[in-house]
C-alpha positions in Angstrom: 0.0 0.0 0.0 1.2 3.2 -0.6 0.7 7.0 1.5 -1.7 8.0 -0.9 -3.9 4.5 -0.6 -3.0 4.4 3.4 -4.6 8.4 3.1 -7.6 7.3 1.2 -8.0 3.9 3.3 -7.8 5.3 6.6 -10.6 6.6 8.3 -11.6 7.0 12.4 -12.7 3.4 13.6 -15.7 3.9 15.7 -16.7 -0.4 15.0 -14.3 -2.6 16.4 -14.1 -6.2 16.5 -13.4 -6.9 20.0 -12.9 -10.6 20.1 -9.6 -10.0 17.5 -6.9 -9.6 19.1 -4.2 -7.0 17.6 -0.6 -9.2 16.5 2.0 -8.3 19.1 4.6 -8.4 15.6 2.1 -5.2 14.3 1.9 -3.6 17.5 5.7 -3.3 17.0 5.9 -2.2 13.5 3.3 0.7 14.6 5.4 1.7 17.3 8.6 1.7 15.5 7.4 3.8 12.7 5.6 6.0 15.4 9.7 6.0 16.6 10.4 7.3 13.3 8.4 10.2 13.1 10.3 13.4 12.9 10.3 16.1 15.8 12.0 19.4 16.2 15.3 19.0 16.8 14.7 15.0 17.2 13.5 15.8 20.6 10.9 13.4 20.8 8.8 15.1 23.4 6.3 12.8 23.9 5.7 8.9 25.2 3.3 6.5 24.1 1.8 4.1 26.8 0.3 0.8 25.3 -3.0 -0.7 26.9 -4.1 -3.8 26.5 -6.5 -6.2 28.5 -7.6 -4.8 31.7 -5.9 -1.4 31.1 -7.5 -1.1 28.0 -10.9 -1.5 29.5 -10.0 1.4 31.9 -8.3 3.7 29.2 -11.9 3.3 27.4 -13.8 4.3 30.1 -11.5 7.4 30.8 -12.5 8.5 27.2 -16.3 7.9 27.3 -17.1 11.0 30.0 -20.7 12.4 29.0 -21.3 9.4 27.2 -18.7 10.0 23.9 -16.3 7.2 22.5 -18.5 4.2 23.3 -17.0 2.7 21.0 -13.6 2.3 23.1 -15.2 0.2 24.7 -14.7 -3.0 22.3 -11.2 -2.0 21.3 -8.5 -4.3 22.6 -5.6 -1.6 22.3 -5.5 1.8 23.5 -2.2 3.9 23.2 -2.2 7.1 25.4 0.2 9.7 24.4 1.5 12.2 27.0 4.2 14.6 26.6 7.7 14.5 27.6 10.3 16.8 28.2 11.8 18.6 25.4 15.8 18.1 24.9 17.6 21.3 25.9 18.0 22.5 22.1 13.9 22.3 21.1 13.3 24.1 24.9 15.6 26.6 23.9 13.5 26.6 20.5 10.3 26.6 22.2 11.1 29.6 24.6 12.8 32.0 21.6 9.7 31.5 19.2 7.1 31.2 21.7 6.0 28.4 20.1 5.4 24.4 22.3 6.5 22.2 19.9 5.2 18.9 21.7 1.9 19.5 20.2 2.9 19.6 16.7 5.6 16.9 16.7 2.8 14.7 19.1 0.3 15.4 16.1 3.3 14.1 13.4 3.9 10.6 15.3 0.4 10.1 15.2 0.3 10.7 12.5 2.8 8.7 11.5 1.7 5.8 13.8 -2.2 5.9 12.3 -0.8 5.6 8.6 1.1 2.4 10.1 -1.7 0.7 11.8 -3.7 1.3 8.5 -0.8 -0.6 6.2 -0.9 -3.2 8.5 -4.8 -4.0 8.4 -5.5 -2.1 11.6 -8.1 0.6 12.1 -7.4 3.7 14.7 -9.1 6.7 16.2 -7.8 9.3 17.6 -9.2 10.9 20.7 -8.8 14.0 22.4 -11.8 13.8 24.8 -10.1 11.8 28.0 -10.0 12.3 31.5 -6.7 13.2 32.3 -5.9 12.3 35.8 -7.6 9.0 35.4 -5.4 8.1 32.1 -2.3 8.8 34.3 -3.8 6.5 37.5 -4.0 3.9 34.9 -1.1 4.4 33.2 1.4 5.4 36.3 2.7 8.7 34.6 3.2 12.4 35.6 3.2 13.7 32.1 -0.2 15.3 30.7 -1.8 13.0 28.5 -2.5 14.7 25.2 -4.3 11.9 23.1 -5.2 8.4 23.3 -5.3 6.5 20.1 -7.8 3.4 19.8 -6.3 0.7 17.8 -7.7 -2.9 16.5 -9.8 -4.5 13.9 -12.9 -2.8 12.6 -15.7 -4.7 12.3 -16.7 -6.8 9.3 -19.5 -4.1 8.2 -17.5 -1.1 9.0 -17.2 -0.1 5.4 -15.2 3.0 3.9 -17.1 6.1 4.2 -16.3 8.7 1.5 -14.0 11.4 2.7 -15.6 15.0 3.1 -12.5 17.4 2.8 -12.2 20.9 1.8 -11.6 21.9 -2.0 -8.5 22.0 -3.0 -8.8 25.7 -3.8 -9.9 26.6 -0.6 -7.3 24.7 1.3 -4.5 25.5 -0.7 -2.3 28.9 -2.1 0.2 29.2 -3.6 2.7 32.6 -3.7 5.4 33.1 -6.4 7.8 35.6 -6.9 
């Protein structure tokens, strides 16, 4: 599969087959591209916490406040993403431009680690609705979670919805001298 048929394939889960289990040999090939994923100044400013069995269950239920992502609930892997610390030269970065980093370079590896789940068969979402403080009980960190990803096998029915994006004139200029 290539990026442009991983970009056209891939598409938020919200229909997962919870009695398939995700291979422990594509787990790792997720979280090694997810590894790969560029970051300013290679700092890396982020950590990914892998869920499964028990902890899954309880990273789904930190994501379904006021009844959203009931989904989670039949998804067998759930990989919270907090941030790190920065190295010393993307702090210095940071502080100069006013600009956090971790946010954009946490958006790239998950990017990077949804395209990957998607050429390996496996269907994501990404979720930004989470409790916090209960994601870092479960998952024994200090860092602030910034996302959890969902991660397994979409159901049999869970066909490919078309993709409602912006025109390419509206999302796009271009400025020559």
């Amino acid at each position: 599969m290539n990026f442009t048929e991983i970009a056209n394939t891939r598409q938020s889960c919200r229909s997962y087959d919870a009695a398939r289990a995700v291979e422990q040999e594509k787990l790792d090939a997720i979280l090694a591209s997810a590894r790969l994923a560029p970051s300013a100044c290679n700092a890396q400013p982020y950590h990914i916490t892998v869920c499964r069995g028990d902890a899954a269950k309880a990273a789904a239920k930190a994501v379904q406040g006021m009844g959203m992502n009931k989904f989670a609930s039949d998804c067998p892997v759930m990989l919270v993403i907090s941030e790190a610390a920065y190295n010393a030269t993307a702090a210095l970065g940071a502080k100069v431009k006013d600009n956090d980093y971790r946010s954009i370079d946490i958006g790239i590896m998950t990017a990077y680690l949804t395209a990957e789940a998607t050429a390996q068969g496996l269907s994501t979402c990404i979720l930004g609705w989470l409790d916090d403080k209960e994601l870092r009980k479960i998952c024994g960190i200090d860092e602030k979670v910034r996302l959890v990803v969902s991660l397994g096998y979409a159901k049999a029915d869970d066909k490919l919805r078309q993709k409602k994006r912006k025109d390419m004139e509206e999302l796009v200029k271009t400025v020559e001298d």
